[in-house]
Each structure stands twice: as C-alpha cells, then as structure tokens.
N, C-alpha and C positions, 0 to 999 in steps of 0.2 A: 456501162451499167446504167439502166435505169428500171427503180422497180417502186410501183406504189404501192404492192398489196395490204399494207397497212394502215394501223391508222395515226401513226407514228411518220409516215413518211414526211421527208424534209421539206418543210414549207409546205405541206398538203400539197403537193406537188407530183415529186418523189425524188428518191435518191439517187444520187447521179456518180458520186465517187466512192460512197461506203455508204452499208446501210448505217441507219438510227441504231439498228439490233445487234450492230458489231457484223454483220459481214459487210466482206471484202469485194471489191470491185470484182476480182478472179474468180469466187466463189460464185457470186450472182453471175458471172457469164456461164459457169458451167450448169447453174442452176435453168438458165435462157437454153443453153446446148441441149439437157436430158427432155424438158418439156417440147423444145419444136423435134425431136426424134423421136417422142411418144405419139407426137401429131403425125410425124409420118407413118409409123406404125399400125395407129387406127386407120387413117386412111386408105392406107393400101391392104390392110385387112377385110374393108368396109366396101370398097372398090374394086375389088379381082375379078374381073370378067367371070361370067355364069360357068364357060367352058372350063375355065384356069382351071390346075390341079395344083390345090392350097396344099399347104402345107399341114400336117398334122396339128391339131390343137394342142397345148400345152399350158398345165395349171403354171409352171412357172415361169411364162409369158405373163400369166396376168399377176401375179403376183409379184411381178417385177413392176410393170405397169402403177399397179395400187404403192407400192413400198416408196419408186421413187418418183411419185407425183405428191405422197405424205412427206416425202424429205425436203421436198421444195419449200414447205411451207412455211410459217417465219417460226424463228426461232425453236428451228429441229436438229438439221444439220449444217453444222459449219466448216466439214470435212471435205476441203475439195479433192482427196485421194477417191473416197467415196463416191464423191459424182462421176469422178472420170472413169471409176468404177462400172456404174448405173449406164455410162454412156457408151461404154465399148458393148454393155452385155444389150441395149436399145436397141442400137446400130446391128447388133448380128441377127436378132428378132427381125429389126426390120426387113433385111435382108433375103432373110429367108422367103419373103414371098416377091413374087417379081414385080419389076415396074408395073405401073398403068397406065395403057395409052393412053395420053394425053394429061397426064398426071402433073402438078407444075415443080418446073426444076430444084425446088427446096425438098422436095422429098426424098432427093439422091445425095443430100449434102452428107458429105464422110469429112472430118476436120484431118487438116494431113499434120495438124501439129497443136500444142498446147496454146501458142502465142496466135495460133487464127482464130484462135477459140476466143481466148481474151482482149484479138484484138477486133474482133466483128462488131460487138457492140449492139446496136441497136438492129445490127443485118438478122437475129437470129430473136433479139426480143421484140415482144409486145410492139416497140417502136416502131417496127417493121411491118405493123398493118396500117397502113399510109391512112386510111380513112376514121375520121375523130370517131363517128357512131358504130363502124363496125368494130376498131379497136376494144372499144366503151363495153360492149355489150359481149365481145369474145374474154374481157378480160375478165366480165362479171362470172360468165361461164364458165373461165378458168378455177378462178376462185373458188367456186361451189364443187366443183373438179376436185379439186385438192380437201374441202370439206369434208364428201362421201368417201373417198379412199382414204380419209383419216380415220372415221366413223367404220366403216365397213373394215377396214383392218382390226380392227377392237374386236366387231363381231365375228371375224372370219377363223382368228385363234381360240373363239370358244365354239367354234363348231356351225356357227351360222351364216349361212350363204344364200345368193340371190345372181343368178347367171344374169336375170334383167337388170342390174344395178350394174353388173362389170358389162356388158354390153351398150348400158348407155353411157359410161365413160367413155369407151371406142368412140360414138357417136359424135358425144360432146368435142372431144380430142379432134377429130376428125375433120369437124369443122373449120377450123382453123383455114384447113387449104381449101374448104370450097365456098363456090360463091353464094351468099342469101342476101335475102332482101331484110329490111331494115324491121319490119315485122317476124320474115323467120326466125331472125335472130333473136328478137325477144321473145318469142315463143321457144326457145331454146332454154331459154335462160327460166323461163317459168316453170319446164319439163323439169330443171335439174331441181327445183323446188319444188313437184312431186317427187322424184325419185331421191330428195334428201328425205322428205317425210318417209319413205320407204326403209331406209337408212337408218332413221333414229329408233324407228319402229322394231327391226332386226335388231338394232345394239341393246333396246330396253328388253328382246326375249332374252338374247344371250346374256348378258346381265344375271335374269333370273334364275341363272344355276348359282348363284350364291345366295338365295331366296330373295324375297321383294323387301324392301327399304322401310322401317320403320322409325319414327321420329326418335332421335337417339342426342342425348346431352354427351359429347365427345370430350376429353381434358387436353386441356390445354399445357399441362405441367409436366414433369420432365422425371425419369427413374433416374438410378444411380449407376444403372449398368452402362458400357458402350453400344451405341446406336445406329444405326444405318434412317436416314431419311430418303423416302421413297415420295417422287416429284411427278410429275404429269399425268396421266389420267387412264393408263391401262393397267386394270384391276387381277387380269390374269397375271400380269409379270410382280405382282404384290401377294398374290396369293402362294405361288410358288417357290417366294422369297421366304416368307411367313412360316412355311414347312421345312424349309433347308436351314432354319434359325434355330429351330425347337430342341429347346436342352441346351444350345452354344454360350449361352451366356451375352447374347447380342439382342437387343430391344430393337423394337421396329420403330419408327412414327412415320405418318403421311404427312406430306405438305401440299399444299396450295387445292385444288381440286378432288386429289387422292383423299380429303375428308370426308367424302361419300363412303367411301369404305364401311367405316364404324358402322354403320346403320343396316351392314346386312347382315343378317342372321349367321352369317358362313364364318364372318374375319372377325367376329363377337368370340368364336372358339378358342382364336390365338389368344392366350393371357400378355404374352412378349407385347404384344400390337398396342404400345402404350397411350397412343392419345395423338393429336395434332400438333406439327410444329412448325410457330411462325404464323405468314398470312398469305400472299396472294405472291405471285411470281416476280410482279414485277421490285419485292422487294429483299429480293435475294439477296444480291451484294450486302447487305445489311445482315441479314439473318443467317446465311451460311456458318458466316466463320464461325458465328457462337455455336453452331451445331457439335463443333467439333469433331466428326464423326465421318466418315462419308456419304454422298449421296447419290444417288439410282435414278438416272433420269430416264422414263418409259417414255414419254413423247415430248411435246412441245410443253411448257417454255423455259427454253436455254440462254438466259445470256451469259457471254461470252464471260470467264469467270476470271478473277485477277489473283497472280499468283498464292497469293494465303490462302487457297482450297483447291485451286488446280490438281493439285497429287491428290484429292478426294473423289474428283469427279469420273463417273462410271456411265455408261450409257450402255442402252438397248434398244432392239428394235429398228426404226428409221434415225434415231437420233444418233449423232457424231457429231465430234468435237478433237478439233486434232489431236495428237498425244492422250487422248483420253482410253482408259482401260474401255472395250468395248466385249461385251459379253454377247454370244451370237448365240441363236435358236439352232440346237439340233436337228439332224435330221429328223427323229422322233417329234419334235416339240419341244423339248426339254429344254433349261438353260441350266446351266453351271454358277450358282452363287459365290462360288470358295472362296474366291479372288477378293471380293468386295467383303464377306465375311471375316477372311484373315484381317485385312487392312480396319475393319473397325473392331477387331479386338486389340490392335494395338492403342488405338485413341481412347483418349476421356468423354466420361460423360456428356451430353449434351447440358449446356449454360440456359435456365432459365428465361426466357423471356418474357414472364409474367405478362403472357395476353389474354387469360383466361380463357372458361370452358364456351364452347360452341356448340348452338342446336343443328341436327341437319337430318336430311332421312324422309323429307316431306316429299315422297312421289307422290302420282296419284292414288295406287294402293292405299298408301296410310292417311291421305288427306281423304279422300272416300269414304272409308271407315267414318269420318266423323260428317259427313256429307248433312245429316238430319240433323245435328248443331248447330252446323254455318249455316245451312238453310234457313235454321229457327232464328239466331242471330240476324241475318239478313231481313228479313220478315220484323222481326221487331226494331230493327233500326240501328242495331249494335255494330254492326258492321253494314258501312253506309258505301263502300267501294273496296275493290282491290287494282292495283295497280301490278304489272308484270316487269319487273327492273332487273331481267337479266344478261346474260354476256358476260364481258372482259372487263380485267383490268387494266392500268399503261402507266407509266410512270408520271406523266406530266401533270402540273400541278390544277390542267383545269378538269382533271378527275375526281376532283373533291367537288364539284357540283353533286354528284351524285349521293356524297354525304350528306351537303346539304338541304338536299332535295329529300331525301328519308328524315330527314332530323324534320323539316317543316310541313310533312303530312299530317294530316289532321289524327286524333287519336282513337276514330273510328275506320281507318285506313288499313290494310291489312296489304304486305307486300311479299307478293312470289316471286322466286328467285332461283336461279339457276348458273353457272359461270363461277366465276373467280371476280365478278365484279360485286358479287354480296361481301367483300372482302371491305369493301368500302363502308358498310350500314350495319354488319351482321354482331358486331360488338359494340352497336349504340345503349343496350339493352331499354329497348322501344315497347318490353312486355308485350302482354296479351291481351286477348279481349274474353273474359270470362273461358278462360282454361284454352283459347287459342294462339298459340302464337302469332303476334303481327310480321315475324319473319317467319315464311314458310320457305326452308332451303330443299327443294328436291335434287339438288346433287349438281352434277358437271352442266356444262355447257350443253352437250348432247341431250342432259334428264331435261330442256326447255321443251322436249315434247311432251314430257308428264304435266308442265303448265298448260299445254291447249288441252289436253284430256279433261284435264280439272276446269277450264272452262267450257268446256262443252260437253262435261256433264252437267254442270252445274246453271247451264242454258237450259237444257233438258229437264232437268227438277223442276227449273223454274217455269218453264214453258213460253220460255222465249229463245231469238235468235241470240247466236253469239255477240252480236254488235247491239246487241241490246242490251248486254251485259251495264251491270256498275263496274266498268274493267278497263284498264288504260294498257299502252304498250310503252315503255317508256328505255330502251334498250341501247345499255354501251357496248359497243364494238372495238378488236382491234385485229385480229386477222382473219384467214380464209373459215376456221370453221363459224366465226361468226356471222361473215359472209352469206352462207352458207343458210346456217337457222331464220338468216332475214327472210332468203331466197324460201325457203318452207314458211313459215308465217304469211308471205305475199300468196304464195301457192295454196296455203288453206282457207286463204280469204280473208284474212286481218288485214285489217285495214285502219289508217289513222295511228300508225307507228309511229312515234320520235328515236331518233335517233342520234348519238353525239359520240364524245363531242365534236367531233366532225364527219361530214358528206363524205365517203369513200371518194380519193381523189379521184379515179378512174370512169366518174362518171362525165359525159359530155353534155353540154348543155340540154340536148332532146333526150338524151336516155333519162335524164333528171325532170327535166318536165313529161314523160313519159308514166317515172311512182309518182310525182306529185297528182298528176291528172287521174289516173288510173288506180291508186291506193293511197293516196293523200299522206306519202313518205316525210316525215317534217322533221328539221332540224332541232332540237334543244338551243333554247335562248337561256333565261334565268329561273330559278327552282320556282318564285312567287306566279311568273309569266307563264308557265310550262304545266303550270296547276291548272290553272285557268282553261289554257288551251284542251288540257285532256278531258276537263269537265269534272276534278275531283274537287275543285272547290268555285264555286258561283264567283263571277266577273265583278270587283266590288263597284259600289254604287257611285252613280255622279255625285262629285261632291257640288253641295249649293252654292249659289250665285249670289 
C-alpha cells in the first residue's frame, strides 16, 4: 500500500500500512488494482489501430469507468467485495478490444488470485511510475480524474451529460501508459482543469431542476418524530428519499454539505425535511450516535464507523462499507427506501445538539440579485475586501487556523465559501455589513464555481480584471474533489492561491516550483502572516529605533 491522496496522509508523506481514513492495506491494493485496469481500458480504447474492428460502444462501459474511479476516492468505499467487483467487470471491458501493437505489458495484467493483488504493492500503484516528475504530475491528473467522475456522476443522474468530459477521462486515464514529456504532462493536468470547469458548470445546470438557490436561515434544532440523516452531497438521492417519507411519520435532516439543500426552492415543499444536523464530516463519530436514527450516506465522507451506529449505516451509489445495508439504483432510476425507512421508525428521536441555525444558499443567482448593494458598499468603503475560503474539512487540530483566521479578519471583510470547510467559521456569528452577510455560503464544494462567477461579475461591474479584484484565495483542501477545484481555479487563471494546511504530498520538487513560478500557489503560515500576504490587511510598520 502506499497512497497520498489526501491531505491527511501519514507524515505528509503517505500511508504505507493502513490508511489515516480507516482503510486497509487490502482495500487500497484493490483500489491500485481497478484504477491501473481503468488505464488499460482507456488506452486500448484510445489506441486501436484505424483498421481495428472496435468493439461496439457501450453507456455502461462508461459508467462503470466514472462509478469506479468515484469509489476510489477517499472516504467512499471501504468495500473490498465491491472492488473486486469493479475489477472483474474493468478486466472484461478491457478485454473486449484487442491488444495494441506495441502496447506495454501492464496492460494485459489479469491477477490469477486475491493474494497477487495484495501482494504487488507498489507493482500496480502510483509507485510504479519510477520517475518523481512524471509520477507527481500523473498523480495530480489522477486526482482531478476521480474529481470529474465525482462531479459528473451527480450530473449524469439528473439528466446532464457531456460525451467531451467522459472522453477526456479515456485520455487522462490513458496516460498513464504513454510516454510525455515533462511539459505535456502539465499541460494535461491543466486540460483536466478546463474540463473540471466544464464539470461544475454541468452539475450547477442539473442542479437547477430544483430551482436556483436562495439565501435561506436553515434550523439547526431537532422534531420529535424519528429521523433518517442524509450525508454527502448528491441531492437526487435526497430528493427521492424526501417523497418515499411523506405521511411515514419519519423526518428527514441533511448533514454536512447536504445543507445546500434548504435553499432550493424544490426541498422547501417537504414539510418532513426538518432542518440541519450536526456539522462538518469529519465530526461524526461524535455526532452520529446522538442522531439516533440512521443514516444515508450518497457519497463521500465515510469514516469508518465504531460499533454504536454500525447497524445504522446505509449507503448508496459508489459508497460501501462492509456489512453495511447498500440500497442500489434500479434499472429505471429508482431506489428503494423501505429498508432504511423501517429501521428509523423503530429508533428515537434525534438528541439535540444545540448548534444552532445556519445561513446558506448564497450562489451566484442570489448574490447577483444584490450585485447593485455590494457594488454601492464597495464604492463607499463598506466592504473593503472579500476573501474566497473554501474546500474541506479534516480532523486535525491544525484546522482550526482557519477559525482563526475568520475570527481575525477585519470587519469590513466579507468571506465566500463553499465546501464543508465553512464548517469551521460559519457559526462565529461574524454579522453583516449593512443587510449583507459576512458569510456568503453558496453550498458544496462543487457551488466554488458560483464563487468565480461572483467574481467575475463583479470584475465586470467594476470594470476591472479579476486579479484586480479586492479578492483573496485562501483555500483548505483534503481530497481529490478538492484537488480537483484547485486544478479549475489554476485553469481559469487564479492566481495567488494559499493553500493549507498542507502541500499535496504528491507533488515533486519541480512540479511545485512549477505553481509557485507559474501561479504563485503558497502555502498558509499564520492567520496575522497570511493577511498580510494576501493584501487584506497592510504589512504593519517598522517599529522605531
């Protein structure tokens, strides 16, 4: 095993015997196993001589493709039945179309048993690309890889597709076996940050069948009936939960990200859909048991849960969890609630945990609307910067910089936010500025593209460039989809990002001198330092002699 994708990995390094995230050495080789047979896949896809007679296309080819490159990702699936699953159905895909002259021998790898799998190691991972810079820069590709097919699955269950998007995953994929030079490869890695903006762009249409996001006070307090808490971030599997409840006597609430909810016009209709509960993923273990109830995990983040909630836990979609009740998509579409329905009419209410109520719902849509406000604000001085602090959360304790860092912004500061890392600032109650909120929440991790919107209208208003803005980037990270939004940020031309609390270990010393030279990518030091640098507060003066 060794896998950094995070930002959790051990010793910023990475993990070599179990992940940080609760998986297991076995599961990360199987997870090593599906991704280099997704590589052989694209490549031999990508590579069939002109004469070949391909194989017929097939939607679910790629929908295996996208399903298990999202499983990969951290804290989805911990089901190594599942992978081995993903890996027999890879392997027959691949299969199906023939070698390619001159193709390199990893592409015909068939494992003849469980124990070559787990015990190859590093023959089948990332480790296995001998050279620091081309590793560095396949694995950043990887990562944005696993981003888009997280993203694009969201939108693909509401009807929205982009044949260019599953096409450059082939590509991306594909790479792996061939050879580039130390520039194509970054040029690779930049493409997938166009075609992430393509991505988020698609998830914010399909989105809007639940109409567009309006600034909404969310409760944080708890009914009396039994509940079902619904976790990760795909709003279809919430919405159809939502209709299979009505009349049951079973209350809904969203945790961690699913708080965007509230704010659409569509999930306003369920009375059940009581309010938010809890805070951010990484503080589950904590916050579960009180739930009492079970919970719906739609995607990432799972950790690994300790027996007092285990018989709660339900998954859908890419997510698994061994022994856990797994609810599957219909041929139709459709999913089957019952199962998880039954089980939380036998539980008690959910327990209080007086965290109070939450604003959220700030896309660009609703921030637009007031566009001639902040404008006038801005213009008169009222609002003197905004700063952009979004992404993840992580358990570790130097995550509370990021509180800090909100708590010491001046009180002309206004901060946009997106992720489960507002998890950290979004209950400072930091007010407003003359009927604006200083926390503008427009929703998941994905709505960070309603952030650049909002900047670059509001460059436009103004009649300057975006890097002319009163606007900082100040962004936590911790797995691939955040990755991922860096990758579109660099790609739209932001520049002057901070980032923390640590460097993505997978980068090699040039790939790193590469954003610093090229997008001036900077690490978080301290909240007082990190002001300074981004230019929201003036460098204070020499003191006298």
């Amino acid at each position: 095993m060794f896998c950094q994708q995070c930002e959790e990995t051990a010793k910023n390094l990475g993990c070599t015997a179990a992940g940080v995230c609760g998986k297991t050495n076995d599961t990360a080789c199987y997870q090593d196993a599906v991704n280099f047979v997704l590589s052989g896949i694209a490549y031999r896809k990508i590579h069939q001589p002109k004469e070949a007679k391909l194989p017929p296309e097939k939607p679910e080819r790629d929908r295996l493709v996208i399903e298990a490159l999202f499983a990969t990702l951290t804290n989805v699936n911990f089901d190594e039945s599942r992978f081995a699953a993903y890996l027999d159905a890879a392997i027959a895909f691949r299969d199906a179309y023939r070698p390619v002259p001159g193709e390199p021998p990893a592409c015909s790898w068939i494992p003849q048993s469980r124990e070559e799998i787990v015990t190859l190691g590093g023959g089948i991972g990332l480790r296995s690309i001998e050279d620091d810079n081309e590793r560095s820069l396949f694995s950043l590709l990887l990562f944005g890889l696993k981003g888009i097919a997280a993203y694009y699955s969201h939108a693909e269950v509401l009807g929205m597709t982009d044949p260019a998007v599953v096409n450059f995953i082939y590509k991306g994929l594909a790479s792996r076996f061939e050879k580039h030079s130390f520039g194509e490869r970054a040029a690779l890695v930049m493409e997938c940050g166009k075609v992430g903006a393509t991505v988020l762009a698609l998830l914010e249409s399909a989105n809007k069948r639940y109409g567009p996001t309006e600034i909404t006070t969310v409760s944080g307090r708890v009914g009396t009936n039994p509940g079902i808490l619904v976790t990760g971030h795909d709003l279809r599997d919430l919405f159809l939960l939502l209709r299979q409840t009505r009349g049951t006597g079973v209350d809904v609430y969203t945790h961690g990200e699913m708080l965007i909810a509230h704010a659409h016009p569509c999930f306003k209709k369920f009375p059940h859909l009581i309010g938010n509960y809890g805070t951010s993923w990484a503080n589950q273990k904590k916050e579960f048991p009180k739930f009492n109830g079970p919970i719906l995990f739609t995607t990432n983040c799972l950790v690994p849960p300790p027996p007092e909630y285990r018989d709660r836990i339900f998954t859908t979609g890419s997510v698994g969890f061994p022994n856990a009740v797994h609810i599957p998509e219909k041929p139709d579409g459709s999913k089957d609630f019952s199962r998880i329905i039954a089980c939380a009419k036998k539980c008690g209410p959910p327990s209080d945990l007086q965290c109070g109520d939450l604003v959220t719902g700030a896309g660009h849509d609703a921030v637009l609307a007031f566009a001639p406000k902040i404008l006038d604000l801005v213009k008169r001085g009222k609002i003197r910067h905004f700063v952009v602090m979004a992404g993840c959360d992580g358990r570790h304790k130097e995550r509370e910089y990021y509180t800090e860092f909100a708590k010491a912004l001046p009180n002309d500061v206004v901060i946009l936010t997106a992720g489960c890392a507002k998890y950290r600032y979004n209950r400072l109650g930091l007010g407003d500025i003359e009927g604006i909120p200083r926390v503008l929440d427009a929703g998941q991790c994905n709505d960070s593209y309603s952030l650049v919107v909002i900047a670059q209208e509001l460059a436009k208003a103004l009649h300057v460039e975006v890097e002319n803005l009163p606007l900082s980037f100040n962004i936590a990270w911790y797995e691939q989809k955040a990755i991922l939004v860096l990758l579109v940020l660099l790609a739209l031309g932001i520049k002057n990002i901070m980032i923390g609390p640590n460097l993505p270990a997978c980068l090699s010393p040039d790939v790193l001198n590469m954003l610093v030279k090229k997008f001036d990518v900077q690490l978080i030091s301290t909240p007082a330092e990190d002001m300074v640098s981004l230019g929201i507060i003036p460098p204070p003066s020499p003191s006298c002699q």
